[in-house]
DOPA-139266 format. One line per 8 residues: number of its first residue (from 1); their letters; for each residue z, y, x of N, C-alpha, C, CB. Coordinates in nm, 4 decimals. Atoms other than C-alpha are relative to their C-alpha. Glycine has a CB too. Layout:
NUM> A> Z:Y:X:Z:Y:X:Z:Y:X:Z:Y:X ~ ...
END
This chain:
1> XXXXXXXX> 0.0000:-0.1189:0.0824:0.0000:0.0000:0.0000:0.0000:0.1253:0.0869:0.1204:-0.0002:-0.0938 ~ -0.0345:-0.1511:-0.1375:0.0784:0.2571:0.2935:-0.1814:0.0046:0.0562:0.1633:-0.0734:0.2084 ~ 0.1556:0.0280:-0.0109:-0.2723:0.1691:0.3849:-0.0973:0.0685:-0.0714:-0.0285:-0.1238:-0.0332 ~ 0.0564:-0.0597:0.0973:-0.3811:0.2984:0.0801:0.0072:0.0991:-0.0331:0.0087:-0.0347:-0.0725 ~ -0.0487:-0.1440:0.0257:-0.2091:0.6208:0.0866:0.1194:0.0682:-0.0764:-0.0907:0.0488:-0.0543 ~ -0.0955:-0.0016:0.0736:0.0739:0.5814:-0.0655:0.1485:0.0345:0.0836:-0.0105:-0.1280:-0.0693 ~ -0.0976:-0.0552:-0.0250:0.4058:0.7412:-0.0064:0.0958:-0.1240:0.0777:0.0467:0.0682:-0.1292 ~ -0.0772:0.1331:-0.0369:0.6758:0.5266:0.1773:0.0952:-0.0544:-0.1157:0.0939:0.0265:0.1329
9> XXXXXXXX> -0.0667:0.0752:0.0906:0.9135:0.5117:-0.0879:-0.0832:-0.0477:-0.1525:0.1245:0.0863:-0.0241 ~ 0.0806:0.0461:0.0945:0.6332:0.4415:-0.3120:0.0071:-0.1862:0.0354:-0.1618:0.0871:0.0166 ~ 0.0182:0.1377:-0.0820:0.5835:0.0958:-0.0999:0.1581:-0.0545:-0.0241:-0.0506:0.0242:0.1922 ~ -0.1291:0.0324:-0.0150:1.0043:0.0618:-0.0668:-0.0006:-0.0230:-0.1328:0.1007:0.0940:0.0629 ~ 0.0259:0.0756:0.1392:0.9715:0.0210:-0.4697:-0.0557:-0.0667:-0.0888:0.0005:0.0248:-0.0454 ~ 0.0874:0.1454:0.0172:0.7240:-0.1780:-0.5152:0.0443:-0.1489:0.0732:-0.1507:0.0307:0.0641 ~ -0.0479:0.1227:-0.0652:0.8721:-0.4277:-0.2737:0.1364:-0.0513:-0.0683:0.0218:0.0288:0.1574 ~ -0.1367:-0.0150:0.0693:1.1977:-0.3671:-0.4569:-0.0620:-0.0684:-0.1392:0.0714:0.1815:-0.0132
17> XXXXXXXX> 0.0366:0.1071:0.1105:1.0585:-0.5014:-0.7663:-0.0543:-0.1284:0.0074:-0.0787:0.0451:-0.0732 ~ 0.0427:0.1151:-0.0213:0.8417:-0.7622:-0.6529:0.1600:-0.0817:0.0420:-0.1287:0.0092:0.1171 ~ -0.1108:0.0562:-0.0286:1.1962:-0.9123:-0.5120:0.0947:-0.0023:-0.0973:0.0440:0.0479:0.0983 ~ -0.0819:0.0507:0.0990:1.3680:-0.8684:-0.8199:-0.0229:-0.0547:-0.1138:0.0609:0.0684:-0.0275 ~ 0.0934:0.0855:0.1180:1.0873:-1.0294:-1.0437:0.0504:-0.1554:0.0693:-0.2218:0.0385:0.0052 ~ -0.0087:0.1078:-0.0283:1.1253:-1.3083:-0.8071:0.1481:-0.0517:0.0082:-0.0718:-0.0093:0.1021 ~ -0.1172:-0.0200:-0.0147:1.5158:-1.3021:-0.8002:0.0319:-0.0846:-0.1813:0.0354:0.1835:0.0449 ~ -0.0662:0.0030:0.1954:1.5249:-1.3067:-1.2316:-0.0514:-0.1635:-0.0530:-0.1200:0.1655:-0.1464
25> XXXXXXXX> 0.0731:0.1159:-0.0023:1.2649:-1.5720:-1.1888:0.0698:-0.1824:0.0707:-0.1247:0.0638:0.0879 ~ -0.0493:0.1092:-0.0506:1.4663:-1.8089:-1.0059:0.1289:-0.0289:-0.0860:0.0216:0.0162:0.1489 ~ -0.1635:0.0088:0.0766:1.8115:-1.7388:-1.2049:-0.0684:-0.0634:-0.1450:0.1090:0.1980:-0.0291 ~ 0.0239:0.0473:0.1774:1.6219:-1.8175:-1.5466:-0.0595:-0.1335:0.0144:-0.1233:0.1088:-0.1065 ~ 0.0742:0.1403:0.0208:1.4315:-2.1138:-1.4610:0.1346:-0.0995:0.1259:-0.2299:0.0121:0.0731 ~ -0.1257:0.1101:-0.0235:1.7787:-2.2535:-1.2443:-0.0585:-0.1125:0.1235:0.0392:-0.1001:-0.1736 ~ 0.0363:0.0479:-0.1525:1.5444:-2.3981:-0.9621:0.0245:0.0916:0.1071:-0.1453:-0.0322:0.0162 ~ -0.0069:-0.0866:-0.1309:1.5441:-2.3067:-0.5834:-0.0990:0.0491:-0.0105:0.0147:-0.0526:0.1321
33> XXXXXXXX> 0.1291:-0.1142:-0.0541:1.3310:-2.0179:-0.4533:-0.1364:-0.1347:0.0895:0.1023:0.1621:0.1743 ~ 0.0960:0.0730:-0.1358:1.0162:-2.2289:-0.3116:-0.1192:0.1483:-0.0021:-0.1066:-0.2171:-0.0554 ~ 0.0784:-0.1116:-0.1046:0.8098:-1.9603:-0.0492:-0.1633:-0.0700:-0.0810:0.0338:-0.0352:0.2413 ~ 0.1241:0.0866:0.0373:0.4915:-2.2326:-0.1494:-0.0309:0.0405:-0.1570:0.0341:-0.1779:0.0188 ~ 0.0885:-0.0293:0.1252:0.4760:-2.1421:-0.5311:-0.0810:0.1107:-0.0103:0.0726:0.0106:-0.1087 ~ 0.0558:-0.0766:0.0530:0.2133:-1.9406:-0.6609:0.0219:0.0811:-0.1132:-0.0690:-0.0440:-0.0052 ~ -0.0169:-0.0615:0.0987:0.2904:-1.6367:-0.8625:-0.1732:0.0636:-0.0657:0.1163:0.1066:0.0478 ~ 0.1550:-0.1177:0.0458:0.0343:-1.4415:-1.1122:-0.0001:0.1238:0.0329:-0.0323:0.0296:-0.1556
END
């Protein structure tokens, strides 16, 4: 995203969400984090 022109804390909250999609995602479905799945 910085690449693209985007602000830093633009990038610092986007990463911040992506990590807490994947965070909500693991607590609701009660499996471990696997690095190997594919998200959409």
């Amino acid at each position: 995203m910085r690449a693209r022109g985007k602000c830093p804390m633009q990038v610092i909250g986007a990463a911040m969400r992506k990590l807490i999609h994947i965070a909500y995602g693991v607590l609701k479905s009660g499996r471990p984090f696997d690095p190997e799945m594919k998200t959409a």
